[in-house]
C-alpha positions as CSV (number, residue, x, y, z in Angstrom):
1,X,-55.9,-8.9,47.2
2,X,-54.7,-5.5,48.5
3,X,-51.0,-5.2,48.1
4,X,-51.1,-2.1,49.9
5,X,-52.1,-3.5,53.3
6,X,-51.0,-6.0,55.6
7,X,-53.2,-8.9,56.6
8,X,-53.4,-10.1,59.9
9,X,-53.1,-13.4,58.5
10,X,-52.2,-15.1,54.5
11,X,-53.4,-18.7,54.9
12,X,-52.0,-20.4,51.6
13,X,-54.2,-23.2,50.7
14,X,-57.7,-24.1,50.8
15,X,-58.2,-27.5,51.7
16,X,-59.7,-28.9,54.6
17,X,-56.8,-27.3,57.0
18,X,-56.6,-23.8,55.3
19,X,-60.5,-23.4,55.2
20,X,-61.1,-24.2,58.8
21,X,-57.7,-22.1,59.7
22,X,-59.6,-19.4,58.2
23,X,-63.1,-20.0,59.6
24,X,-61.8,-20.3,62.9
25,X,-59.3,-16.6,62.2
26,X,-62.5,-14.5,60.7
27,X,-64.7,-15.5,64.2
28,X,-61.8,-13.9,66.4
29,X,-62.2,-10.8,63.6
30,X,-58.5,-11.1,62.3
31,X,-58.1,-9.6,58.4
32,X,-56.6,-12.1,56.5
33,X,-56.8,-13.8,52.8
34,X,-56.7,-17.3,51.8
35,X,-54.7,-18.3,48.7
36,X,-55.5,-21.3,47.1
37,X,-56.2,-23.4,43.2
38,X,-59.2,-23.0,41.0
39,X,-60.3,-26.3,42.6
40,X,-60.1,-26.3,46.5
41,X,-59.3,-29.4,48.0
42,X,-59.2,-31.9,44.5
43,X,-58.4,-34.4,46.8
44,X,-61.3,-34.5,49.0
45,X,-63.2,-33.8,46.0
46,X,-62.4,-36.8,44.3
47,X,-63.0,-39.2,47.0
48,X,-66.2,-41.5,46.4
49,X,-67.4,-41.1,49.9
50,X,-65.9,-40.3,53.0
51,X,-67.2,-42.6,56.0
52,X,-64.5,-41.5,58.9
53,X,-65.2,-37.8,59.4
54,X,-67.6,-37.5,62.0
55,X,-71.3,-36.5,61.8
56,X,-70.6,-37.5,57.8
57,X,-71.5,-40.8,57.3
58,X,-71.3,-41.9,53.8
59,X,-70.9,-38.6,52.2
60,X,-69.5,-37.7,48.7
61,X,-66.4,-36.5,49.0
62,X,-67.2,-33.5,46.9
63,X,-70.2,-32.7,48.4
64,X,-68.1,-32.4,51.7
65,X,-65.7,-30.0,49.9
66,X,-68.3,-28.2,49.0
67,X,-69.8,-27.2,52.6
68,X,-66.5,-26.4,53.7
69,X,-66.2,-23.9,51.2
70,X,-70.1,-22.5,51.2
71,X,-69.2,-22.2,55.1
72,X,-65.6,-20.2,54.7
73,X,-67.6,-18.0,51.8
74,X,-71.3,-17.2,53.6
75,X,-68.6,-15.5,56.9
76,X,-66.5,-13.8,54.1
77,X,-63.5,-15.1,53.9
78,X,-61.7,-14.0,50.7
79,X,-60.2,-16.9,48.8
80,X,-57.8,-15.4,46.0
81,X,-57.1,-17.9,43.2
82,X,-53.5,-17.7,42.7
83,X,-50.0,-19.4,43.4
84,X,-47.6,-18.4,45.9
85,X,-44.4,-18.6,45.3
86,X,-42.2,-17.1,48.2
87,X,-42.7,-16.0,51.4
88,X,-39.9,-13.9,52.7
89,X,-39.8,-13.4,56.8
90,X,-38.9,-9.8,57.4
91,X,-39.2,-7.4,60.6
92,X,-42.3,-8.2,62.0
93,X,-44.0,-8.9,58.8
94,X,-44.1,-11.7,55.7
95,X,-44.0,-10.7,52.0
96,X,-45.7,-13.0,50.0
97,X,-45.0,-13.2,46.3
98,X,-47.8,-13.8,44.4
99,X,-47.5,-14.4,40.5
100,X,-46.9,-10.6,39.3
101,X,-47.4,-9.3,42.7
102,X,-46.7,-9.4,46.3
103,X,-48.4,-8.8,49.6
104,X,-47.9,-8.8,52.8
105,X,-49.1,-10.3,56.7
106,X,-48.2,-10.5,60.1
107,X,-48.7,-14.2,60.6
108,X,-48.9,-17.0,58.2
109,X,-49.9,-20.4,58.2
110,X,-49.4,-22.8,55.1
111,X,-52.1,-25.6,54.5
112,X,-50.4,-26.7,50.9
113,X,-51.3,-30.5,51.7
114,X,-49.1,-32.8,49.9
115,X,-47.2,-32.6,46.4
116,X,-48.7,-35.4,43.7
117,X,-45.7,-35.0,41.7
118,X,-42.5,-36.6,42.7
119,X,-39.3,-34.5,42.1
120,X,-37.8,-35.2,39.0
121,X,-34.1,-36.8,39.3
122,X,-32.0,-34.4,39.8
123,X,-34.0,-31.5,40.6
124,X,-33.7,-31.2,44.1
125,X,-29.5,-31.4,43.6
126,X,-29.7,-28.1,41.5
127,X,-32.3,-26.0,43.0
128,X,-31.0,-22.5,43.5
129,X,-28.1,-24.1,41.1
130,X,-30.3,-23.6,38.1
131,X,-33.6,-25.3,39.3
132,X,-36.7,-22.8,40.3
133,X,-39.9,-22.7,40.8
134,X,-40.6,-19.0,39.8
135,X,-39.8,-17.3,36.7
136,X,-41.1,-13.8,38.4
137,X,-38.6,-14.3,41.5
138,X,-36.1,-15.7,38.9
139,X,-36.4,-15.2,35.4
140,X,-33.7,-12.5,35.0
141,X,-30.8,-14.5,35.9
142,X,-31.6,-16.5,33.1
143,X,-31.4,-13.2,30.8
144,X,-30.2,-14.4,27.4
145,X,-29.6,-17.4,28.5
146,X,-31.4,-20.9,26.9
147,X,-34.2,-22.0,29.4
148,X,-36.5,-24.9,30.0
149,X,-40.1,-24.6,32.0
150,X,-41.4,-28.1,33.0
151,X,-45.6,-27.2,33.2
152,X,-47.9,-29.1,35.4
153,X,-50.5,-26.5,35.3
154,X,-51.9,-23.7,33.0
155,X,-51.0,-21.0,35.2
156,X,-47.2,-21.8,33.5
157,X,-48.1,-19.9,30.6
158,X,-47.7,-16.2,31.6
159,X,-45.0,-17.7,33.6
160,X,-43.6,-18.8,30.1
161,X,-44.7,-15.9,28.4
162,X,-42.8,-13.8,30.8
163,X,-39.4,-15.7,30.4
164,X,-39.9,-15.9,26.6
165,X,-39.4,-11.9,26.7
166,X,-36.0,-12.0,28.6
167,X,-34.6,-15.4,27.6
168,X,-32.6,-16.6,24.5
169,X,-34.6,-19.9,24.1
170,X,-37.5,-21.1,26.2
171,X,-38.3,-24.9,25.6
172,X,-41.9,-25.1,27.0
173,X,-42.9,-29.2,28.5
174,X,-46.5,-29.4,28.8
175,X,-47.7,-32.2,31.6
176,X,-51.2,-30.7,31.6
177,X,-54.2,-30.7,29.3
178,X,-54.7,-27.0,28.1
179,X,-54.5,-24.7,25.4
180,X,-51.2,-23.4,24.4
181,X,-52.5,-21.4,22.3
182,X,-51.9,-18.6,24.6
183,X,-48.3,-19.0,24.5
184,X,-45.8,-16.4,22.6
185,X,-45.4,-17.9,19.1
186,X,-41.3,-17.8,20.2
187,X,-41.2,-20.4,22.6
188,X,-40.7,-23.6,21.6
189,X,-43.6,-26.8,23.0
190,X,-41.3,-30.1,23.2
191,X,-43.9,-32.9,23.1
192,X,-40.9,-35.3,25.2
193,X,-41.2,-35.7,29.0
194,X,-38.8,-34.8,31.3
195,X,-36.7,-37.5,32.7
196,X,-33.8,-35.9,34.8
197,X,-32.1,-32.7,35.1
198,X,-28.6,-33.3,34.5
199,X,-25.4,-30.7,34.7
200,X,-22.0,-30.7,36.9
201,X,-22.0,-27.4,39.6
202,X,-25.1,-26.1,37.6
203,X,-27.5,-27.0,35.8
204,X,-26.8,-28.0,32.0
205,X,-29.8,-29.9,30.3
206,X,-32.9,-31.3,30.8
207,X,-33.1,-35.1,29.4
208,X,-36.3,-36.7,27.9
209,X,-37.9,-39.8,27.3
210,X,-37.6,-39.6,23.5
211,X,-33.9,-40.1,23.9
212,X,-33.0,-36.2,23.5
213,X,-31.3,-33.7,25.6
214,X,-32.0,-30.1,25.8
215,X,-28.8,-28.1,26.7
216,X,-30.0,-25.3,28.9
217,X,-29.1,-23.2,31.9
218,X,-32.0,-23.3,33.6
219,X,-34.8,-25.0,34.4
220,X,-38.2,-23.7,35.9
221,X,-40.7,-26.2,37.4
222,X,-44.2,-24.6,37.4
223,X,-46.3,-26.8,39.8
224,X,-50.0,-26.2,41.9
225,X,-48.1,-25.7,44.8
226,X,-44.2,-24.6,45.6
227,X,-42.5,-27.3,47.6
228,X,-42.6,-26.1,51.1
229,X,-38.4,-26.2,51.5
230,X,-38.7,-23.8,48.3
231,X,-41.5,-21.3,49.6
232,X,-39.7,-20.3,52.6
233,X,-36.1,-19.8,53.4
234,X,-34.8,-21.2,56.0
235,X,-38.4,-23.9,57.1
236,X,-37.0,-26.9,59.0
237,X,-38.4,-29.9,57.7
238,X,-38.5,-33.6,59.0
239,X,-38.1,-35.6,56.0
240,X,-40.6,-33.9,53.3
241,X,-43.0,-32.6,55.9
242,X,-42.7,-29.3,57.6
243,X,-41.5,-29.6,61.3
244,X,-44.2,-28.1,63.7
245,X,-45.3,-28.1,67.7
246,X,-47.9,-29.4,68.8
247,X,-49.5,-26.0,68.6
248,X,-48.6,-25.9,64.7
249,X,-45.5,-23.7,65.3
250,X,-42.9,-23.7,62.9
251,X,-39.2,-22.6,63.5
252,X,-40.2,-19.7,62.5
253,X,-42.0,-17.1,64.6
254,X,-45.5,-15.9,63.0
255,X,-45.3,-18.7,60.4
256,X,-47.5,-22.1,61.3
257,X,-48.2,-25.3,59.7
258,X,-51.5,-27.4,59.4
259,X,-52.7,-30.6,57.4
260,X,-51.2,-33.1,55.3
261,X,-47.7,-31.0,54.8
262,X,-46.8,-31.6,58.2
263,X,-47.0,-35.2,57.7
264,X,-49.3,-38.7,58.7
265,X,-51.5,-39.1,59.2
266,X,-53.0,-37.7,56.0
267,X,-56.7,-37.6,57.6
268,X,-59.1,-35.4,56.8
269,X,-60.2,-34.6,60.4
270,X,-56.6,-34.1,61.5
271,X,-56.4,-31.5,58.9
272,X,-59.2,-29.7,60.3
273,X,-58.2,-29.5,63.7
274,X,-54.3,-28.5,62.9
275,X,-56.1,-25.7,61.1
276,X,-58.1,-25.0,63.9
277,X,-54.9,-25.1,66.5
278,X,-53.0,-22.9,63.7
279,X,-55.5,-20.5,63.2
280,X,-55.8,-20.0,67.6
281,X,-52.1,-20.0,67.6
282,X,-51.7,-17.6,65.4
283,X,-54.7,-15.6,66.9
284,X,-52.6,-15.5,70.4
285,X,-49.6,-14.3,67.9
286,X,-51.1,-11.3,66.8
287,X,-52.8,-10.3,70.4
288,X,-49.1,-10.3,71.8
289,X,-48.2,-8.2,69.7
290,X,-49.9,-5.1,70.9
């Protein structure tokens, strides 16, 4: 990633959509980057076989992930492995924040498929009211203050690390299988789960399943992906999925949508072709604009 350019074109994801948006950008010679997990596409690449995807028949789910990703790679498209966690519209260009970092496009389109982890009661009442999903974008209104960070992934632990500089008290909840032993010998691991975020304007504690209350200020969710209504300000939604044309537009202009975050079905050849559309929209975008 080169933070001192701007991209044509930030896809964020690498699934089925955000690969073929990308294949489909790099033939019409656009310069963009692809953000995505250590494992593209964990869905697809968990599936036994896949038997609807045509000119597939009966092929292993993570055999298929795997072409797609051979095929984006052998034309060159650069896949960073890292999180987004905002994307701020500006005057004719996006800023994406990424972990300790930012950079920055003229078009984006976001392929983050569909969250596997419900939101925790509570959590969507206080976001911006003591709920985040950033402790980079965030951390320093929580400056002295008593903090927990819910983890759902390893890449929470410089995340934690970072807030354990700033904060009076971080209470670190690992949902994920990794070693903590990376994390600053200050923070605190509660072995409980979450079970709701509770408070009355803002946000006051974190309950858990071990019958125990955390009294905190904040708390920071540290997921794969950043719910969509929380990566951009201001992205109209239709329920949980992200309101698009039939051309993949958003509301708004230079930002698209493909795949399984603008809702059913959740098909893996509808994903490819919405990241097709997205990628052509977005191609006619940019060629307007000179």
């Amino acid at each position: 990633m080169d933070n001192e350019k701007i991209y044509d074109l930030a896809i964020i994801g690498c699934g089925p959509a955000g690969l073929s948006a990308a294949i489909n950008a790099k033939i019409r010679n656009k310069d963009l980057i692809v953000f995505g997990g250590d494992l593209c596409s964990p869905k697809l690449a968990h599936a036994p076989t896949v038997d609807n995807y045509l000119g597939f028949y009966d092929v292993k789910g993570e055999e298929l992930r795997d072409k797609f990703v051979n095929h984006a790679q052998t034309m060159g498209v650069p896949i960073e492995k890292a999180r987004v966690d905002n994307i701020s519209p500006g005057d004719g260009v996006f800023t994406l924040t990424v972990r300790n970092d930012h950079c920055q496009a003229k078009t984006v389109i976001v392929a983050v498929g569909t969250p596997n982890t419900k939101f925790l009661p509570g959590e969507e009442k206080f976001i911006g009211l003591g709920v985040s999903y950033c402790a980079t974008c965030d951390g320093p209104l929580f400056r002295d203050k008593k903090v927990a960070l819910v983890a759902y992934t390893d890449e929470a632990l410089e995340e934690a690390n970072f807030l354990s500089e700033i904060c009076q008290q971080v209470y670190f909840l690992p949902l994920f299988q990794g070693d903590l032993t990376k994390l600053n010998p200050k923070l605190e691991v509660i072995t409980g789960n979450p079970k709701a975020i509770i408070g009355d304007q803002t946000v006051s504690g974190i309950e858990l399943d071990i019958q125990k209350t955390l009294e905190v200020n904040g708390v920071f969710i540290i997921r794969p992906t950043v719910p969509p209504q929380q990566l951009i300000p201001g992205l109209l939604l239709e329920g949980n999925d992200i309101k698009v044309s039939r051309t993949m537009e958003t509301n708004i202009p230079g930002l698209y949508a493909a795949g399984d975050c603008t809702g059913k079905p959740w098909q893996l050849a509808k994903s490819v072709g919405e990241g097709q559309t997205a990628a052509l929209q977005s191609v006619k975008y940019l060629d307007n604009l000179h």
